[in-house]
C-alpha positions as CSV (number, residue, x, y, z in Angstrom):
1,X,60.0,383.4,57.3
2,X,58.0,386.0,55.1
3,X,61.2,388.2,54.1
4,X,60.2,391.4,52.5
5,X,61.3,391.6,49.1
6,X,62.6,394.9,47.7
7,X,62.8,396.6,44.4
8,X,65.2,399.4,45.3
9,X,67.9,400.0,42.4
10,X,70.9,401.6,44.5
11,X,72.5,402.4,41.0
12,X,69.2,404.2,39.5
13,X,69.5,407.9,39.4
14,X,66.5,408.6,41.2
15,X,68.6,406.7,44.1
16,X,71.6,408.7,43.8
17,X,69.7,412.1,44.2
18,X,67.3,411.3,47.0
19,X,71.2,409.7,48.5
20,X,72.9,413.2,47.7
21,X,70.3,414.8,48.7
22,X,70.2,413.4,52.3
23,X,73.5,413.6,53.2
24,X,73.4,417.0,52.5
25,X,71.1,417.4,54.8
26,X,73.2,415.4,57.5
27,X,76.2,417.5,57.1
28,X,73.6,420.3,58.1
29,X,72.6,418.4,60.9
30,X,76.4,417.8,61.9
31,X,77.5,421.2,61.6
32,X,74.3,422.3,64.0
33,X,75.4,419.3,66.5
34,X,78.9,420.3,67.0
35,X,77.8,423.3,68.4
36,X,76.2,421.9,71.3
37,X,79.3,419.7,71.2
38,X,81.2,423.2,71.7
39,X,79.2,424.1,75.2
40,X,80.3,428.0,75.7
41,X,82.7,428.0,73.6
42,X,86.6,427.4,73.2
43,X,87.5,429.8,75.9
44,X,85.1,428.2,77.9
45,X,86.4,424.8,77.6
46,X,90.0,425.7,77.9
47,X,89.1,427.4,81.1
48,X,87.1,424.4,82.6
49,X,89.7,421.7,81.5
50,X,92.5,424.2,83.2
51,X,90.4,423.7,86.2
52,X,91.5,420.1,86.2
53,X,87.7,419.2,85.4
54,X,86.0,416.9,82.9
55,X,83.5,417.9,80.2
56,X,79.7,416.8,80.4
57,X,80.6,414.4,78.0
58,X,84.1,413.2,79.4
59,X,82.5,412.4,82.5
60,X,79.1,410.5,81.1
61,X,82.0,408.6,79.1
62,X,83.4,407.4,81.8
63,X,80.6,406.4,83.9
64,X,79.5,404.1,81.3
65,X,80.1,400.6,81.0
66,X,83.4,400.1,78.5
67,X,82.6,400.1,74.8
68,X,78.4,400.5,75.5
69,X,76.6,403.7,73.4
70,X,75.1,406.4,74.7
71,X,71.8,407.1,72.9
72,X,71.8,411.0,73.7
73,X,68.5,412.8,73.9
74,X,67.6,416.6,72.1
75,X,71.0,417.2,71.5
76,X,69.6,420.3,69.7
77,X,67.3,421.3,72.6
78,X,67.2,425.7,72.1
79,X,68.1,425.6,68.3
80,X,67.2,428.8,66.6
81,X,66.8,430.4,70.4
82,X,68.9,433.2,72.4
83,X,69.8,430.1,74.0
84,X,73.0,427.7,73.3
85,X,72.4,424.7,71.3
86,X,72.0,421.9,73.7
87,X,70.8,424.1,76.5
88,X,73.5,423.7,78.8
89,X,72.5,420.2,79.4
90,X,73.4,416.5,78.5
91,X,70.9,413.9,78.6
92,X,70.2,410.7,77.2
93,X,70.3,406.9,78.7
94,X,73.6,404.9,78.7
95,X,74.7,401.1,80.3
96,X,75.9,401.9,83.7
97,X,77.1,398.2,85.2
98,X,74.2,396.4,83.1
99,X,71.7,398.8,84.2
100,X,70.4,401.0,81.3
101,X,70.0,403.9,83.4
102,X,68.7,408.0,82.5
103,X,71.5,410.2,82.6
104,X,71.8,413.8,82.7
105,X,75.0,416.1,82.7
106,X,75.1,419.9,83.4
107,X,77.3,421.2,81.0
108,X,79.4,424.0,83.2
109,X,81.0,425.7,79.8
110,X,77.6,427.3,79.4
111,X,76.9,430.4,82.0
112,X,78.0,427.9,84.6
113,X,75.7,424.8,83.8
114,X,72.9,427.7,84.6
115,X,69.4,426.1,83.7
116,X,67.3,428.3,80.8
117,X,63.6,427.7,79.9
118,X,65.5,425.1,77.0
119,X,67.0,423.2,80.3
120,X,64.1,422.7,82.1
121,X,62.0,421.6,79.2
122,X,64.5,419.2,78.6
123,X,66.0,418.2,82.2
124,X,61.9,417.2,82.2
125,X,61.5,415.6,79.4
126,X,64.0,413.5,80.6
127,X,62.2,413.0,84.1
128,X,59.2,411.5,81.9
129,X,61.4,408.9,79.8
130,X,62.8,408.0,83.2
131,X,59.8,407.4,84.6
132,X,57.3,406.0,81.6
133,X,60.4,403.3,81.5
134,X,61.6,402.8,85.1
135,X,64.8,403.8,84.5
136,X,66.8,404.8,87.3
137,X,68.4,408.4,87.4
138,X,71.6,409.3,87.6
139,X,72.3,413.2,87.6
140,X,75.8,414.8,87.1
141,X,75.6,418.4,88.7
142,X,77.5,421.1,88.2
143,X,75.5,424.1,88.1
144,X,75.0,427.7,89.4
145,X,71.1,427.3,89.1
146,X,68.6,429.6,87.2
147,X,70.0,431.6,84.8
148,X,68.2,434.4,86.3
149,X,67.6,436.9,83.4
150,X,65.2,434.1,82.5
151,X,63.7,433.6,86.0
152,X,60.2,434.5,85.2
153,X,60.0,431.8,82.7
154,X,62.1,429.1,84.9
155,X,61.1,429.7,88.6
156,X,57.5,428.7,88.7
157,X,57.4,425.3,86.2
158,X,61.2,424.9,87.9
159,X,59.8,423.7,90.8
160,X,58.6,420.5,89.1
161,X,62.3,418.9,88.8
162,X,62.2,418.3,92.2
163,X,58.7,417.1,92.5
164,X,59.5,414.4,89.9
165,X,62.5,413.2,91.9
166,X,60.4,412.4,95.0
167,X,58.1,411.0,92.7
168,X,60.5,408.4,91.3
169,X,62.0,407.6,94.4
170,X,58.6,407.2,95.6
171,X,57.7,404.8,92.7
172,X,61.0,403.2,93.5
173,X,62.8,403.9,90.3
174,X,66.3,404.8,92.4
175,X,67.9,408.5,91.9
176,X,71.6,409.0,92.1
177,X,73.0,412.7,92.5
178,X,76.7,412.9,91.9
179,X,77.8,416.5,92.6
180,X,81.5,418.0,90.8
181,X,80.9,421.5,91.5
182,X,77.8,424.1,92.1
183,X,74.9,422.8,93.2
184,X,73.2,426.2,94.1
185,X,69.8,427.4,95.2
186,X,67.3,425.6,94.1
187,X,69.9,423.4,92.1
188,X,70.8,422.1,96.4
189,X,67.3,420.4,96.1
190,X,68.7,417.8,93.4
191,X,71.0,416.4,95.8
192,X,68.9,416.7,98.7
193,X,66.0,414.9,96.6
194,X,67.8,411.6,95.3
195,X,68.2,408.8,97.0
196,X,72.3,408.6,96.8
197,X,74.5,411.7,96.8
198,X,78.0,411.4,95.9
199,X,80.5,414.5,96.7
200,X,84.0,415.5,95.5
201,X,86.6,417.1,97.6
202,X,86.9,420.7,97.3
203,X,84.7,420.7,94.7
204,X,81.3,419.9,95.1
205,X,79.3,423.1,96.9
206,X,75.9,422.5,98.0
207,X,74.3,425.7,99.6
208,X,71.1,427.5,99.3
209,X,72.4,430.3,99.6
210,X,76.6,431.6,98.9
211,X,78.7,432.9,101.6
212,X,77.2,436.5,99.4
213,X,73.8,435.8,100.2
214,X,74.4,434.2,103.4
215,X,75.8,437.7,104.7
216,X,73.4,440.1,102.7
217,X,70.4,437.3,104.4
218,X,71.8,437.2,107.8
219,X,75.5,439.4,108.7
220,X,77.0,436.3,109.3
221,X,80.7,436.2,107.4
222,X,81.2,432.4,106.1
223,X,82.8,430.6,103.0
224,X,82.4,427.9,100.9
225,X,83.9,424.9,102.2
226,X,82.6,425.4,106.1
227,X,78.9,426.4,104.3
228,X,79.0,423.7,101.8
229,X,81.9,421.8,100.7
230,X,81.8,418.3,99.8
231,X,83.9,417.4,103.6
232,X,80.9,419.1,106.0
233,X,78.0,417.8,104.6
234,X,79.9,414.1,104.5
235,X,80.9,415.0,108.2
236,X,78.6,417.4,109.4
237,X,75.1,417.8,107.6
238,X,75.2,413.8,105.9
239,X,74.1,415.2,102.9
240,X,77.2,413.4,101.4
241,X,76.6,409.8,101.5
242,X,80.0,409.1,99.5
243,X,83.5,411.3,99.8
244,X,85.1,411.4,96.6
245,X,88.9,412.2,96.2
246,X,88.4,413.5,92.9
247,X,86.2,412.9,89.5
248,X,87.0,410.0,88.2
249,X,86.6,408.4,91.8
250,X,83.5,410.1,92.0
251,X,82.2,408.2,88.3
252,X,83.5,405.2,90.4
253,X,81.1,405.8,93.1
254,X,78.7,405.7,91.4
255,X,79.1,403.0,88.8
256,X,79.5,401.2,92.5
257,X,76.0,402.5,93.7
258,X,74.1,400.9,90.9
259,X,75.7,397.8,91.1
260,X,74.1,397.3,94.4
261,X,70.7,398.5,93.1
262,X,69.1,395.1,92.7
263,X,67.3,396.9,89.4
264,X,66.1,394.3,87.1
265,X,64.6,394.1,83.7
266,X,60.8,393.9,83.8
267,X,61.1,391.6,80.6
268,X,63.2,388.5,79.7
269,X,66.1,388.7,77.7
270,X,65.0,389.4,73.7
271,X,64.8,386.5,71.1
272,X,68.5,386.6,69.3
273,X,68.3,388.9,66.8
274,X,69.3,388.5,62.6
275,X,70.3,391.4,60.9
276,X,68.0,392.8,58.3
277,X,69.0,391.1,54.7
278,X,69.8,394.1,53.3
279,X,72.0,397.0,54.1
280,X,71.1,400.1,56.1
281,X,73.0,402.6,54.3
282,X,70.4,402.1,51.3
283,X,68.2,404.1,54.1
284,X,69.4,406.7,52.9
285,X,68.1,407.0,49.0
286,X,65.1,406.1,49.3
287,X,63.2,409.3,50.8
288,X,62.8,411.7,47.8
289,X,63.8,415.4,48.4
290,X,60.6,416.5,47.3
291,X,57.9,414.8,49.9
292,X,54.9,415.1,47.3
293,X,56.9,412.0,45.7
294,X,55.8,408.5,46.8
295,X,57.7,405.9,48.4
296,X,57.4,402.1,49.6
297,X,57.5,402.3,53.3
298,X,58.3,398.5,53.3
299,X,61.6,399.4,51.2
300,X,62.3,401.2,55.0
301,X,61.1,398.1,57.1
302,X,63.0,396.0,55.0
303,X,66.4,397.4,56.5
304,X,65.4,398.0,60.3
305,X,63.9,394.3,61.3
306,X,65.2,391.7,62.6
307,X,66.1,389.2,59.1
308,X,63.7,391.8,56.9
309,X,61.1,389.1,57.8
310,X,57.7,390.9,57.8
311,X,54.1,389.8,58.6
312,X,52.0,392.3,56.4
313,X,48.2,392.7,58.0
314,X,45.3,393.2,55.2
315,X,47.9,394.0,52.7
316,X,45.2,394.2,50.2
317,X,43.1,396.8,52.7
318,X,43.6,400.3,53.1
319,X,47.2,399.9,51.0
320,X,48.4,403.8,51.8
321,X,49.5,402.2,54.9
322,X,51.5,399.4,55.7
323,X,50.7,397.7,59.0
324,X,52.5,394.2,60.3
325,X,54.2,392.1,63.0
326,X,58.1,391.9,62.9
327,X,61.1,392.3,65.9
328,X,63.9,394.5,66.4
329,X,66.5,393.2,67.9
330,X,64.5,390.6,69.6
331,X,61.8,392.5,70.8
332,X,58.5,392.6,68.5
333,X,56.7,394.9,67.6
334,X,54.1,396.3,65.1
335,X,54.7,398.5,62.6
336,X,52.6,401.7,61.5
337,X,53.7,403.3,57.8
338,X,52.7,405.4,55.6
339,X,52.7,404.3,51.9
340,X,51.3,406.6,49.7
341,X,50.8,409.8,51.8
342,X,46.8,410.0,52.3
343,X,45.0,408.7,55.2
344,X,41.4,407.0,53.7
345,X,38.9,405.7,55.6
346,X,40.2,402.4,55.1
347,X,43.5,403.0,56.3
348,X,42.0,404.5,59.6
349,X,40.0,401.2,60.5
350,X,42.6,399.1,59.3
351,X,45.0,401.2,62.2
352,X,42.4,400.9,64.9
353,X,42.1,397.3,64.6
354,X,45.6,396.5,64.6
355,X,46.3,399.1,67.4
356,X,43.7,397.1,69.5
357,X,45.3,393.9,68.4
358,X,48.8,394.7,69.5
359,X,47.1,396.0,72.7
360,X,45.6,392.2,73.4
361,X,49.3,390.8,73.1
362,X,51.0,393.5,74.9
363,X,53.3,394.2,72.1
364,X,54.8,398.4,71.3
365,X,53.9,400.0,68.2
366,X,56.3,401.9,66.0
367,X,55.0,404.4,64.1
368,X,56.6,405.1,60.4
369,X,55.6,408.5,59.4
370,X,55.4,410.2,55.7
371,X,51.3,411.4,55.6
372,X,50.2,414.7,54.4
373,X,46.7,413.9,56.5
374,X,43.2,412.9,56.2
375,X,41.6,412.7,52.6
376,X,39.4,415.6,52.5
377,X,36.7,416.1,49.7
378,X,32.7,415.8,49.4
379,X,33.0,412.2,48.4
380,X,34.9,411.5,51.4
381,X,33.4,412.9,54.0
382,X,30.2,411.4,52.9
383,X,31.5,408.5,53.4
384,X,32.9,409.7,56.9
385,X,36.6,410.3,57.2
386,X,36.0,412.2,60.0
387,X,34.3,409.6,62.3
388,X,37.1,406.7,60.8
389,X,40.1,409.2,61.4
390,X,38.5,410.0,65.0
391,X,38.7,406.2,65.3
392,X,42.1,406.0,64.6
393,X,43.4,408.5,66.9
394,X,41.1,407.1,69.9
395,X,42.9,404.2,69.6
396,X,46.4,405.5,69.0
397,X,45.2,408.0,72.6
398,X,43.9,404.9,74.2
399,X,46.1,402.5,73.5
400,X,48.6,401.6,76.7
401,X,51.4,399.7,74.8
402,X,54.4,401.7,74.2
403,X,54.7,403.5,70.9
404,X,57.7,404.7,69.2
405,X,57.5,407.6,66.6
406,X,59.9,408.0,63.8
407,X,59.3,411.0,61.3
408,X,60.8,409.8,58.1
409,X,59.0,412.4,55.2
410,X,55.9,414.7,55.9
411,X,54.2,414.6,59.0
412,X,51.2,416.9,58.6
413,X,47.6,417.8,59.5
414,X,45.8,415.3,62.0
415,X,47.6,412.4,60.3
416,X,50.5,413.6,63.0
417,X,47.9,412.9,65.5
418,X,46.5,409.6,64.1
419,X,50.1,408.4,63.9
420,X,51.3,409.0,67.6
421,X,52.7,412.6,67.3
422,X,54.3,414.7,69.7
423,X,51.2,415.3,71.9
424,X,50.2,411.8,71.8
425,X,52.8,410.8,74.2
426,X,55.3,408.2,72.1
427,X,57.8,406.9,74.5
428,X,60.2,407.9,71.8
429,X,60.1,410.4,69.0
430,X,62.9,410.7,66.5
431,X,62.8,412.4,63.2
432,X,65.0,412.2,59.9
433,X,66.9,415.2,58.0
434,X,63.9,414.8,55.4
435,X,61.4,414.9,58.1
436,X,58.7,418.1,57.9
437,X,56.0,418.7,60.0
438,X,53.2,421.1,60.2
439,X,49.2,421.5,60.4
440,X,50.0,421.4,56.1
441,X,52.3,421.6,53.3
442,X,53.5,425.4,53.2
443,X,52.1,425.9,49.6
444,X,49.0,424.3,50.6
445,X,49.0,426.8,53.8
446,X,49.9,430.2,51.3
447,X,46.9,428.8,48.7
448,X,44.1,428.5,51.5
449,X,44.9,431.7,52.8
450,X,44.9,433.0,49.1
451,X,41.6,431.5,48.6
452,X,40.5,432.9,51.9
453,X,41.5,436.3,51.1
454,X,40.0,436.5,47.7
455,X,36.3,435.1,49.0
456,X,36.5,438.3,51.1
457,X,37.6,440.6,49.1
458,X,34.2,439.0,46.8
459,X,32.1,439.5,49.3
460,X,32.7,442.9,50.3
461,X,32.2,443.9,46.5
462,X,35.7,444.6,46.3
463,X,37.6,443.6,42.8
464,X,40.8,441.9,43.3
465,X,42.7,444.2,40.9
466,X,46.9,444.3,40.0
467,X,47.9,445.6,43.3
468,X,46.0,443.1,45.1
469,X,47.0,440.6,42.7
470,X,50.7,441.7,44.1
471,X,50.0,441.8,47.6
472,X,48.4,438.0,47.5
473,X,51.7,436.9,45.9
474,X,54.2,438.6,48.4
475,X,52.2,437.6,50.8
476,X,52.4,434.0,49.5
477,X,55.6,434.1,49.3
478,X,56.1,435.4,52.8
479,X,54.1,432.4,54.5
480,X,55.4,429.9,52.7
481,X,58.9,430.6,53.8
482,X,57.8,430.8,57.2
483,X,56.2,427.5,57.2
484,X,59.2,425.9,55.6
485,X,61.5,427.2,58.3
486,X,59.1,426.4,60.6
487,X,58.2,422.8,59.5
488,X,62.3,421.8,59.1
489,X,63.6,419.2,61.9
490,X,66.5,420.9,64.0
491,X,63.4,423.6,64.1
492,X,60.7,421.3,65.9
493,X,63.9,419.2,67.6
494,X,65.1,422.8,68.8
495,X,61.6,422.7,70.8
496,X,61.9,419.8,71.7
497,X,59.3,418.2,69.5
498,X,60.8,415.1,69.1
499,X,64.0,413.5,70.8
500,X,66.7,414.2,68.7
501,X,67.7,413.7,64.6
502,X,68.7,411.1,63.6
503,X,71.3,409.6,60.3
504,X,68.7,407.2,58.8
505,X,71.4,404.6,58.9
506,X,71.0,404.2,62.7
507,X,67.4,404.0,63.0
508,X,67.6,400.6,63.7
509,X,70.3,401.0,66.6
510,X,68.4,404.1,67.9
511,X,65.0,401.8,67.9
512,X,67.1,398.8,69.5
513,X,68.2,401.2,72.0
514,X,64.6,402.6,72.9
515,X,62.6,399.2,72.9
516,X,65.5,398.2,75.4
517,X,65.0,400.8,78.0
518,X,61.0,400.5,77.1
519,X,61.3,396.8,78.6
520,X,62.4,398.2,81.7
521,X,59.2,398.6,82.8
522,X,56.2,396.0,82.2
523,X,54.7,396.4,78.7
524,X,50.8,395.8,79.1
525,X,48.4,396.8,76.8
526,X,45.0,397.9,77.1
527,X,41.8,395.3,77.3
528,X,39.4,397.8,76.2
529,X,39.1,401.0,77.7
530,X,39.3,402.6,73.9
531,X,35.9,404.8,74.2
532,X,33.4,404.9,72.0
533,X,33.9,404.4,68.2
534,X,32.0,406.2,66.0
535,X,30.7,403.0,63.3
């Protein structure tokens, strides 16, 4: 075994800030998470549970097998929006009788489990994981439909949730509807698009339209049991293809359905996994607070593989980033990280080579990300950081074996690209508290457009006197505060930039979790195909 040494000194005080530092930031992250914890609000819940109905979260709880996790998805979906925090939706993938399986909850203590533009763009991000990974579906409805104040922004791209259920079902990935309450409008279509429908007694209501519309539509007086309850379309329409007596028989349904699903793992069970030789909580000192200072990326690998044992490849070659061949949790993988910030030429070739090398084996790529971009400069782009970065990010967009993303410092410029951002399609993207990400570094941002405005103020023969001096420095001022907000995690995660924010400590669990529903589906990399690279 090659087991990564480490040189971290838990009891330096360099240590104990970057420690304080971050758990600061995870109490910020908690206090921001409890609210989509909250739903509508206490009134809201108290009203629900005097219903005699169970949360999102209750009910997820007890659909999943006894004492698995749940590895929830954008759990901050809508941050800094008009929206709740969460967007009145639970999603995430859970063990559901051995079958890792997508799941996603209305939450009904927000305007009725109503879907906003923050639902949709999460209810299909979800869609995507389920598919990319083969994981079958299992939605838990309870909602009133589009929130219609936001109808022009929901109705059109809307109608994709239903394409992609017929498009699962179609790729045989099984879909499971399990209705508690309103399933309305458009939200009847979720049910009437999955493959198994379970209903509960007096509760569920499926309808296109309400005994309202139904009589403004047509005269005819009706109400909601006859027009949709949970009894006629189990008798009647055969909507229903299970009668549940209440909730929890519902779960039990259900649990029931996908243990006749004949769904099986694409891959054989993982190589038993070691834990990493040192402990995870050090995770958390080792990020600075300020991202302009350097770290050892392997000092991070060190405490998420399997044993800390680490194949480095061309240490010695393009060293600002660490590439090598390690597992988690029994499944390997290669590992992309960033050691000393700056993309060189070097570094880009050294990527593309090993990108097209874990593509020959079939083996997913985790990306490790703290990079303020691609060296720029005359003496570098002579020597063409533009072609070698291009090569990089042809391979990461070519490259067919999954990729997982994890934001640990900066994240900026096209080094976001180059190491399998956002657009770049990682089956998984998580970020840390310390995590920033932006096209650059907000003083770097306020100084260009400095520099830009003083070039033209030259060349218009204008002189750059005191009150221009004071407008340059407000305005600085002004856009480097807007980047920093703008660059900040719960931000980007409130978009739905990544898939949620993680404690540092449970990277390796969140990974585990990832590269287990990643194996769902057959992991085949590509044999060529990469286009051309510019030499």
């Amino acid at each position: 075994m090659t087991v990564l040494p480490t040189a971290l000194d838990a009891s330096a005080p360099e240590y104990a800030a970057n420690r304080e530092n971050m758990l600061g930031k995870l109490g910020e992250l908690t206090a921001e998470q409890d609210k989509a914890l909250l739903g509508g609000g206490q009134k809201y819940l108290d009203r629900h549970r005097g219903r005699g109905k169970l949360l999102a979260r209750e009910r997820i709880e007890l659909l999943l097998d006894p004492d698995t996790p749940f590895l929830e998805l954008s759990p901050l979906a809508a941050w800094g929006s008009d929206f709740a925090v969460g967007a009145s939706l639970v999603t995430g993938i859970g063990t559901v009788e051995g079958v890792e399986c997508l799941i996603t909850a209305n939450d009904p203590t927000v305007r009725g489990g109503a879907s906003n533009p923050w639902s949709l763009k999460k209810a299909l991000r979800a869609n995507e994981i389920a598919f990319a990974n083969r994981l079958p579906c299992i939605s838990l409805v309870e909602s009133g439909g589009a929130d219609l104040p936001s109808q022009k922004e929901i109705f059109i791209p809307g109608g994709a949730i239903f394409r992609d259920l017929t498009r699962l079902s179609a790729a045989g990935i099984p879909t499971i509807a399990v209705v508690f309450g309103n399933s309305t409008a458009g939200g009847a279509y979720v049910p009437g698009m999955s493959d198994h429908v379970i209903m509960v007694k007096e509760r569920s209501k499926v309808f296109l339209g309400g005994p309202p519309l139904v009589k403004m539509a047509t005269g005819e007086e009706s109400d909601d049991e006859s027009l949709g309850g949970a009894e006629m379309h189990a008798r009647t329409s055969g909507l229903a293809d299970y009668f549940a007596l209440d909730e929890p028989d519902a779960l039990r349904r259900a649990r029931r359905v996908v243990a006749r699903l004949n769904h099986r793992k694409a891959y054989a069970d993982p190589a038993p996994a070691e834990p990493p030789a040192y402990d995870p909580e050090e995770l958390l000192g080792i990020v600075p607070g300020d991202l302009k200072t350097p770290f050892d990326p392997r000092e991070v690998v060190a405490r998420l593989v399997d044993g800390s044992d680490f194949d480095e490849f061309k240490p010695l070659y393009g060293p600002s980033l660490v590439t090598g061949w390690a597992r988690l949790h029994g499944y390997p993988i290669g590992v992309l990280a960033n050691a000393q910030g700056v993309l060189f030429s070097a570094e880009s070739q050294k990527a593309a080579q090993f990108i097209q090398l874990a593509n020959q084996r079939d083996i997913p790529l985790v990306f490790l990300h703290n990079t303020t971009g691609y060296m720029v400069g005359s003496r570098y782009e002579q020597g063409g950081i533009i072609k070698h970065g291009a090569m990089m990010i042809n391979a990461v967009s070519n490259s067919k074996v999954p990729h997982l993303s994890v934001l640990m410092g900066a994240s900026y410029g096209a080094g976001h690209y180059g190491m399998c951002g956002r657009a770049y399609e990682p089956r998984f993207l998580f970020a840390w508290p310390s995590a920033k990400s932006a096209v650059m570094g907000p003083q770097q941002l306020a100084g260009v457009m400095s520099i830009v405005m003083r070039e033209s103020a030259a060349a218009k023969g204008r002189p750059f006197d005191q009150a221009a001096e004071e407008q340059d420095a407000a305005l600085r001022a002004m856009v480097e505060q807007q980047i920093e907000s703008e660059s900040l995690p719960m931000f980007l995660s409130g978009r739905l930039y990544d898939d949620g924010v993680i404690d540092p400590r449970d990277t390796r669990t969140v990974l585990g979790m990832s590269l287990s529903a990643i194996h769902t589906a057959p992991v085949e990399g590509a044999r060529g195909g990469f286009g051309v690279f510019r030499m």
